[in-house]
N, C-alpha and C positions, 0 to 999 in steps of 0.2 A: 502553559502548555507542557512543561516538561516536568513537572509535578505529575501531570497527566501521565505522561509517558514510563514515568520511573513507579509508579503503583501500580500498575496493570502488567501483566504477565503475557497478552495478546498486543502485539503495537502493528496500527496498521498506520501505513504511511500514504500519502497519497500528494499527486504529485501532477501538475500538466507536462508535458513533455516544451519546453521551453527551451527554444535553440538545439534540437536534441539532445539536452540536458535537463538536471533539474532546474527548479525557481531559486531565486534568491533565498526564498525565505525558509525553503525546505534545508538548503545547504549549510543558513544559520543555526537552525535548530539541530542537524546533524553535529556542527562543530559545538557546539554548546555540550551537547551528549558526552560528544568525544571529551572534550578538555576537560568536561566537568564528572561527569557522573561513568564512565566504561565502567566501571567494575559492577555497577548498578542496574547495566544493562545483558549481563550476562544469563544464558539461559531463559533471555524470553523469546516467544515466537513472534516472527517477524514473516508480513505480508505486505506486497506494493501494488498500490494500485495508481496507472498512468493512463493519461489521454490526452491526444495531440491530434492536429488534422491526417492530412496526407502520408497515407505509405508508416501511422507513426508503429505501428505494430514492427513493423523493420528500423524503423530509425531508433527506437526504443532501447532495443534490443542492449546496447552498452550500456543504458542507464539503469537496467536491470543486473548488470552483470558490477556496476560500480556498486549499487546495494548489496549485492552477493558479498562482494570484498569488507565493506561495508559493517554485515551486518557477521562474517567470519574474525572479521578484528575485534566486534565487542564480544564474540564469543556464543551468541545467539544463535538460534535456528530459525532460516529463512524457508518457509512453508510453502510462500507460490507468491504468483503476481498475476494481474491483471493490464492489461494494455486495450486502451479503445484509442475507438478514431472517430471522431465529429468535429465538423466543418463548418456547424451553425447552431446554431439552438438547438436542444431535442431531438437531433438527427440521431443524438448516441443510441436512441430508442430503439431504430430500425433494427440494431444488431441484437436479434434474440438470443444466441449463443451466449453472448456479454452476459447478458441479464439471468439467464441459468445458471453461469458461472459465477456470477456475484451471490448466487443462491446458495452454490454451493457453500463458498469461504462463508456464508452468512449461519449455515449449518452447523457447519464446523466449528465456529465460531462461537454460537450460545450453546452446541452440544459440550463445549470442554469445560470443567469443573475445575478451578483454583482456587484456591481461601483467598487468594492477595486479592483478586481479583474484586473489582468493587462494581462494573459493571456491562451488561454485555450489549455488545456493538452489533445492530443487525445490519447489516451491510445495505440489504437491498432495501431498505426505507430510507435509510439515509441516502441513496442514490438517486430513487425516488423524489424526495423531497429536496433535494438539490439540484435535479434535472442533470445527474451524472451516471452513467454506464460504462459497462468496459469488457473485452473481450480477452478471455480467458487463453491462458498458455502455461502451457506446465514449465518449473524454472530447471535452469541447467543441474 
């Protein structure tokens, strides 16, 4: 995965909202970054996408703002985020806004042109075909 990460010039991060925080596993891969590759990580664009149940579009909100710090230490550019909220299966569905929103970053996303770049991430397929969605908010 971090091979992944250090070739592509778009890094999107994605994340459940876990104790109003990230996952274990997201937190690994961040310290890996860090200890191993910062300098590697500079100047790529950087997007989050989070989903938690209840209220997490507010409870999020610092976990968005630790990726800001985050994503300002390795020197990158943090683009936007996405935060949804579902409580059961496919309920993410309900929230069409999310789903525009995932259109957008998915736009943006195959519009930008990089040579590193090996290949481009459509967002809303992969959201799709994971049974994941998320409602959009502009980052600080």
């Amino acid at each position: 995965m971090v091979n992944s990460v250090l070739t592509n010039e778009i890094i999107l991060f994605v994340t459940p909202l876990y104790l109003n925080g990230i996952s274990q596993l997201m937190k690994y891969l961040i310290d890996q970054l860090h200890i191993n590759f910062k300098d590697k990580m500079k100047n790529k664009r950087m997007y989050v996408l989070v989903v938690g149940g209840e209220d997490s579009k507010q409870k999020a909100l610092p976990l968005i703002m630790q990726f800001k710090r985050i994503f300002d230490f390795f020197g990158a550019t943090f683009n936007g985020y996405i935060i949804g909220e579902a409580n059961q299966p496919n309920t993410i569905f309900k929230d069409k806004h999310a789903l525009q929103q995932a259109k957008v970053i998915n736009e943006e996303m195959v519009s930008k042109k990089f040579q590193k770049m090996n290949f481009s991430y459509k967002a809303d397929s992969y959201l799709k075909e994971n049974n994941y969605a998320y409602g959009w908010e502009n980052h600080p």
